[in-house]
C-alpha positions as CSV (number, residue, x, y, z in Angstrom):
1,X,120.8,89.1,132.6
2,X,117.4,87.6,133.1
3,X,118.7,87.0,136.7
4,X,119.7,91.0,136.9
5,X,116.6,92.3,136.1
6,X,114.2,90.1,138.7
7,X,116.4,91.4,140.9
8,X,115.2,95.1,140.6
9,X,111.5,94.1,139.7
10,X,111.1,92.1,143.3
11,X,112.7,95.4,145.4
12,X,110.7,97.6,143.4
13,X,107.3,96.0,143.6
14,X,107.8,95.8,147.0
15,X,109.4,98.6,148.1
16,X,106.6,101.3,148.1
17,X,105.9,105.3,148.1
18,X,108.9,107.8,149.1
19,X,107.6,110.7,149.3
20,X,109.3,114.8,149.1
21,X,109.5,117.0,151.2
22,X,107.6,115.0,154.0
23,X,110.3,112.1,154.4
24,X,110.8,110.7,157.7
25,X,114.2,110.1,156.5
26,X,116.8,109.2,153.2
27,X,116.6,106.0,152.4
28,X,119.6,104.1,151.2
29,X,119.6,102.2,147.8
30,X,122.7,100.0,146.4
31,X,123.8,100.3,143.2
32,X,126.2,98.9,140.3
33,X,129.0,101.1,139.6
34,X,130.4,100.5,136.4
35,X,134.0,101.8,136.4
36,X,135.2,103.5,133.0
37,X,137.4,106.4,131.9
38,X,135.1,108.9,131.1
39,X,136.0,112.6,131.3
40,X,134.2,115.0,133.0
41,X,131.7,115.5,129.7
42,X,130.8,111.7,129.7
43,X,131.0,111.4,125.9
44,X,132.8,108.0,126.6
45,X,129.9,106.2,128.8
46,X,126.9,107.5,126.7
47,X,127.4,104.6,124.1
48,X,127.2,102.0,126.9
49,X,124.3,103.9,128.6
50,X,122.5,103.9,125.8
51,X,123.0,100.1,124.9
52,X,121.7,99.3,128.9
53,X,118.2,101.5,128.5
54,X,118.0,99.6,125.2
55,X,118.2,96.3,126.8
56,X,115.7,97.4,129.3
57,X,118.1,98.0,132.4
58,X,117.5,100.7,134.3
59,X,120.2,102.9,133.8
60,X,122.2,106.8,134.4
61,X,124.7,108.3,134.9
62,X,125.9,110.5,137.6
63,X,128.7,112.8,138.0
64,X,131.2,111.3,140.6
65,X,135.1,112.2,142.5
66,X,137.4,109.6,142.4
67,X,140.8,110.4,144.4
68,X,139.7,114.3,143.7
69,X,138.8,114.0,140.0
70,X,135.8,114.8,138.7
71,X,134.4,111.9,136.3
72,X,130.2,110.9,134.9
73,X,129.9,107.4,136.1
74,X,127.1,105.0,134.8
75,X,125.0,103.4,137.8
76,X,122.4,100.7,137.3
77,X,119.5,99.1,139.3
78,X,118.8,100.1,142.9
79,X,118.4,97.6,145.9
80,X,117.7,97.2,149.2
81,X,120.9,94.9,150.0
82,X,124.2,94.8,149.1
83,X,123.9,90.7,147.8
84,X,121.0,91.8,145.7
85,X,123.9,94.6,144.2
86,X,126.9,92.2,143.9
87,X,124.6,89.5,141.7
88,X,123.5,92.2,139.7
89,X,127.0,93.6,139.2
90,X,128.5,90.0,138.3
91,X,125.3,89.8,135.6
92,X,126.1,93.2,134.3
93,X,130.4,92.7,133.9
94,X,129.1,89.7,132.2
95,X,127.0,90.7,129.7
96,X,128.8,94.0,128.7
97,X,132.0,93.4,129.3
98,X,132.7,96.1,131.6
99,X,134.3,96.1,135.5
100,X,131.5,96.7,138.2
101,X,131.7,97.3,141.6
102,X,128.9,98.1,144.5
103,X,128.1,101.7,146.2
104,X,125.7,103.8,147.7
105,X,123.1,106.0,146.3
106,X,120.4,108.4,147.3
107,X,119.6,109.8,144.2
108,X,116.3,107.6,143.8
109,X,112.9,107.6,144.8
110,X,110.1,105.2,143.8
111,X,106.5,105.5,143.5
112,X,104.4,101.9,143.7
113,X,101.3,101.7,142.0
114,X,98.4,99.0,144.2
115,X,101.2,96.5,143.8
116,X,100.8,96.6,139.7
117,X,104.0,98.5,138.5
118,X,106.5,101.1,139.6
119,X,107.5,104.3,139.1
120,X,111.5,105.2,139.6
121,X,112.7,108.9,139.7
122,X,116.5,108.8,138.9
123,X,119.1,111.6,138.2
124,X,118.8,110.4,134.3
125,X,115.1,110.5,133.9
126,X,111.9,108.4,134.8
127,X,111.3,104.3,134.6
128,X,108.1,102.4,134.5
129,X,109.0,98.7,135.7
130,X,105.7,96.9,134.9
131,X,105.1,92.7,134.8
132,X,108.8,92.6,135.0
133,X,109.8,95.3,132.6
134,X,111.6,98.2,132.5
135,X,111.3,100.8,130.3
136,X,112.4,104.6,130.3
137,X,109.2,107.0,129.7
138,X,111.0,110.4,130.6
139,X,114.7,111.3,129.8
140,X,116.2,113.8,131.2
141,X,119.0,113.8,128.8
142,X,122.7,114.8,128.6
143,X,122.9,117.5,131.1
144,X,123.4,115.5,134.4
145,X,121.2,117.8,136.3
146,X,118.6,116.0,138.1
147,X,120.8,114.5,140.7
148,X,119.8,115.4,144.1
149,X,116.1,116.6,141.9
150,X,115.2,113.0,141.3
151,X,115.7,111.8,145.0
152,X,113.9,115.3,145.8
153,X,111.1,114.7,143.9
154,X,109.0,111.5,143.4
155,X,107.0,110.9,141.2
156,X,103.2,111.2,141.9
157,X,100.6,108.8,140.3
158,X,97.1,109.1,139.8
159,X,93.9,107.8,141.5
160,X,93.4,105.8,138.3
161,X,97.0,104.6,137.4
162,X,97.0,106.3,134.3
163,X,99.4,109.5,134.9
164,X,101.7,110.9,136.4
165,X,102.6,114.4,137.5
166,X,106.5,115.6,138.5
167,X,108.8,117.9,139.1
168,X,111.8,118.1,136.5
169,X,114.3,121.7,135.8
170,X,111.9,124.8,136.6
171,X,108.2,122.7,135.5
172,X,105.7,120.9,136.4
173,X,104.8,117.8,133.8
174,X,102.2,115.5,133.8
175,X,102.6,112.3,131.5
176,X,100.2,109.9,130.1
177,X,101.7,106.3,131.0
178,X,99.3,104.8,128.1
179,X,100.4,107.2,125.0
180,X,103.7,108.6,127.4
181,X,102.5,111.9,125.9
182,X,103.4,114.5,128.1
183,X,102.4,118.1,128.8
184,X,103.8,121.0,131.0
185,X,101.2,122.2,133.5
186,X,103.0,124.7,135.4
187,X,106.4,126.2,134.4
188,X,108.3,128.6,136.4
189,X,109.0,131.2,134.6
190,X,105.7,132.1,134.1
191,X,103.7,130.9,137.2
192,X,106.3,131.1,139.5
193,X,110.4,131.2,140.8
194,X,111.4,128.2,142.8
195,X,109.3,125.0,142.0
196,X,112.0,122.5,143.0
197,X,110.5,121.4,145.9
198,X,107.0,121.8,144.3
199,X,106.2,118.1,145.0
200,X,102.8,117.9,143.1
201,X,99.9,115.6,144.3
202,X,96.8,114.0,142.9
203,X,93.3,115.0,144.5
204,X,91.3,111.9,145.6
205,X,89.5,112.2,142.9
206,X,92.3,113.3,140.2
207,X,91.1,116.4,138.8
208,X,92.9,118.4,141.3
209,X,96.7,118.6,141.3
210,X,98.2,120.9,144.9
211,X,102.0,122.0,144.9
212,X,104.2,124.3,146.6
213,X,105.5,127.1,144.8
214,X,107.8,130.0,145.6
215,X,106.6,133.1,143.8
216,X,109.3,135.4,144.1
217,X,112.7,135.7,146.2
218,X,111.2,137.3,149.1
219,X,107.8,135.5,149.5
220,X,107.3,132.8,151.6
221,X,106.0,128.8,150.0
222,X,102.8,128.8,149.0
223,X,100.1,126.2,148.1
224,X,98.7,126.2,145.0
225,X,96.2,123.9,142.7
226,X,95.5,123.6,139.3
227,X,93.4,121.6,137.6
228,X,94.9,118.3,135.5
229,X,94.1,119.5,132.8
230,X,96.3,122.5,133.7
231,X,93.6,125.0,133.6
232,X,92.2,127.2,136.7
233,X,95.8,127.8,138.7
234,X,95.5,129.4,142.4
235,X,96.4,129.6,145.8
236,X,94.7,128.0,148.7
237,X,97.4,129.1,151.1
238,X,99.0,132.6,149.6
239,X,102.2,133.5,151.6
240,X,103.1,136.1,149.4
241,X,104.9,139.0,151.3
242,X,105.4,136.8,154.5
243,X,107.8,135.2,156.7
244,X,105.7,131.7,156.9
245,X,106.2,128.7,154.4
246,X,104.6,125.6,153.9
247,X,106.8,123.1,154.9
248,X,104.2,119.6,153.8
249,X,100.5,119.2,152.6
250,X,98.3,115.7,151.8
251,X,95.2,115.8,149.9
252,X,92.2,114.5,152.1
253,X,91.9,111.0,150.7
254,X,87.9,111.7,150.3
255,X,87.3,115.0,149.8
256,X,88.7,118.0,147.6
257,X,90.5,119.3,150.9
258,X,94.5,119.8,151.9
259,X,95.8,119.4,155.1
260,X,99.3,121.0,155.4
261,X,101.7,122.4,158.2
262,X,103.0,126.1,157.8
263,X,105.4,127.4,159.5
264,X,105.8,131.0,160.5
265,X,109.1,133.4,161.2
266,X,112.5,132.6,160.8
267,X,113.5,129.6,162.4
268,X,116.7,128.6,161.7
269,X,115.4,124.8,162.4
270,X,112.5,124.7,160.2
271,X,111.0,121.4,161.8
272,X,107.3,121.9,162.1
273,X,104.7,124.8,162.4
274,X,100.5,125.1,162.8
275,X,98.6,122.3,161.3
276,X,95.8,123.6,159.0
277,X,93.2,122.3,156.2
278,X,91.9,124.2,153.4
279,X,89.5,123.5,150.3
280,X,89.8,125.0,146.7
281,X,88.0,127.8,147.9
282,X,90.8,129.1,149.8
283,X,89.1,129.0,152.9
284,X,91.1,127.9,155.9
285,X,90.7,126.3,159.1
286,X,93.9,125.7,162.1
287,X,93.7,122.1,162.8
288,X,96.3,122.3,166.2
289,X,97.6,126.0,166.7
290,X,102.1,126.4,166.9
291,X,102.6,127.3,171.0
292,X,105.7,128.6,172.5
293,X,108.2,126.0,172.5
294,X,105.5,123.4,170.9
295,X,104.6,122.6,167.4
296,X,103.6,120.1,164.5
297,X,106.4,117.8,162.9
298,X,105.8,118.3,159.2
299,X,106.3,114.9,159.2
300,X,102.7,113.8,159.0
301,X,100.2,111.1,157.5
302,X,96.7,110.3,156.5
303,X,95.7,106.5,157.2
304,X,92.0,105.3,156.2
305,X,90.3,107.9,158.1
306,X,92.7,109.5,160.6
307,X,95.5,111.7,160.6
308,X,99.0,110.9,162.5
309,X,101.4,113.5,163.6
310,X,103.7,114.2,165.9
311,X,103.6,116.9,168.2
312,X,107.3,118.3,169.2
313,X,108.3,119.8,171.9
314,X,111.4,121.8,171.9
315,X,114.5,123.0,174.4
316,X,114.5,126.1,175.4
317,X,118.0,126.5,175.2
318,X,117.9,124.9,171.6
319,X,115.4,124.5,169.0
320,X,117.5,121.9,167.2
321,X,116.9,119.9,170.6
322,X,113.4,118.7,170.8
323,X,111.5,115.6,171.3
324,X,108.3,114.0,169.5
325,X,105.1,112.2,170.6
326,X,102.7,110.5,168.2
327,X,98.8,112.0,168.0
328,X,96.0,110.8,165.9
329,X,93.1,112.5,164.9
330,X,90.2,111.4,163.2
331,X,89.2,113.2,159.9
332,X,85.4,113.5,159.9
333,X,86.0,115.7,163.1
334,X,87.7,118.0,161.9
């Protein structure tokens, strides 16, 4: 078991941030599969899935089609090679007496902390893996429903390594990792419709929190910021009653100002749009203008002190066709 569980810390530690909705692209985990008979309620695996969190192995379950039946199926650890899976799966049939085999996930994301600890979003709830241990600090609990949520939504940490903000079933939470106290800052049904793809950041400084939020059926994304102590909520980019939505942000990482790319209309390939910055004042400045056929990926980063994007360029005959180039632009000239 001891063998299992280095096995996750080492990928984890050195895995690094995923981020939401500005991915470059899925990434692939392994997992252990136990196989069991569970029905589609899952009353049979919860025993065994609580025995695994117990003993410290990261653990969930998932609701899986085997030969066209619907079953809940436990999964366990996540690596970045299928060897580091099959060890871990002859370590777990081991130990709990159960049949294991290796698959695929993309239900996961991770958030590493300056190489200290770890922070895993999975379908069952959220891990801390810290000087080698796991241990589960949100639980989702019976209802299965953070599936394609977890991978969705990573978990953000703060400028001092103390909490945490997410995403999780219509709020926003923010969770001490020293008392694992945890508050809602921002639920839906009161500040807003759609916050699924909210994906809540840190200020530089954290005593700013940005996200995207979808006020009603018929607005656009907009980006908001409260403050972490979940006072003072408002927009900095209001796209209420419009056609435009804000596709990606980043906080600037020295100042209380968000890049983010918006786009505008209704394209049915939503790959980029204008670049733009804005402060908590709400006042707003275009960075690179959208052009006819031209735009910004919202694909984007912020290194040190300069920000990389890529400019696309699309077909005329096809906006799913286009091709990118890498730009850079330095920060403190903008």
């Amino acid at each position: 078991m001891k063998k299992f569980l280095a096995l996750i810390v080492l990928f984890n530690l050195s895995f690094g941030i995923v981020f939401a909705l500005d991915i470059y692209h899925s990434e692939q985990f392994y997992t252990v599969k136990i196989e069991n008979t569970c029905d589609i309620s899952g009353a049979g695996c919860f025993n065994l899935l609580d025995r695994l969190v117990k003993d410290g192995v990261m653990a969930f379950c998932v609701k899986d089609v085997h030969n066209g039946v619907h079953r809940v199926q436990i999964m366990a650890g996540m690596y970045d090679t299928v060897t580091g899976a099959k060890d871990a799966a002859t370590d777990i049939s081991a130990a709990y007496g159960v049949k294991c085999v290796v698959g695929e996930t993309y239900d996961l994301a991770t958030t590493s902390y300056k190489n200290r600890f770890s922070v895993i979003n999975t379908p069952g709830g959220i891990w801390l893996c810290e000087n080698g241990k796991f241990s589960r600090i949100f639980d989702y609990g019976k209802g299965l429903g953070g599936i394609t949520e977890s991978a969705d939504n990573p978990v953000d940490i703060s400028p001092s390594g103390n909490e945490i903000v997410f995403y999780f079933k219509g709020e926003i939470y923010k969770i001490n990792l020293e008392t694992c106290r945890n508050t809602i800052l921002v639920n839906s049904a009161i500040n807003g419709a759609a916050l699924a793809r909210s994906s809540p950041k840190w200020s530089y400084d954290g005593k700013h929190i940005a996200f995207l939020d979808k006020p009603t059926c018929t607005s656009g994304t907009c980006l908001k910021v409260i403050n972490s102590d979940g006072s003072d909520i408002k927009f900095i980019h209001d796209n209420r009653g419009k056609k435009e939505t804000v596709l990606s942000f980043k906080w600037d990482p020295e100042k209380d100002v968000v890049y983010f790319v918006d786009l505008s209309g209704e394209r049915r390939v939503p790959v980029g749009g204008k670049l733009l910055l804005a402060g908590l004042d709400g006042k707003e400045k275009t960075v690179i203008e959208a052009e006819k056929g031209s735009d910004v990926d919202r694909h984007f980063r912020i290194e040190d002190n300069k920000l990389i994007f890529s400019r696309n360029a699309y077909s005329q005959f096809d906006y799913g066709t286009y091709t990118s180039k890498e730009q850079t632009l330095v920060l403190s000239r903008l």
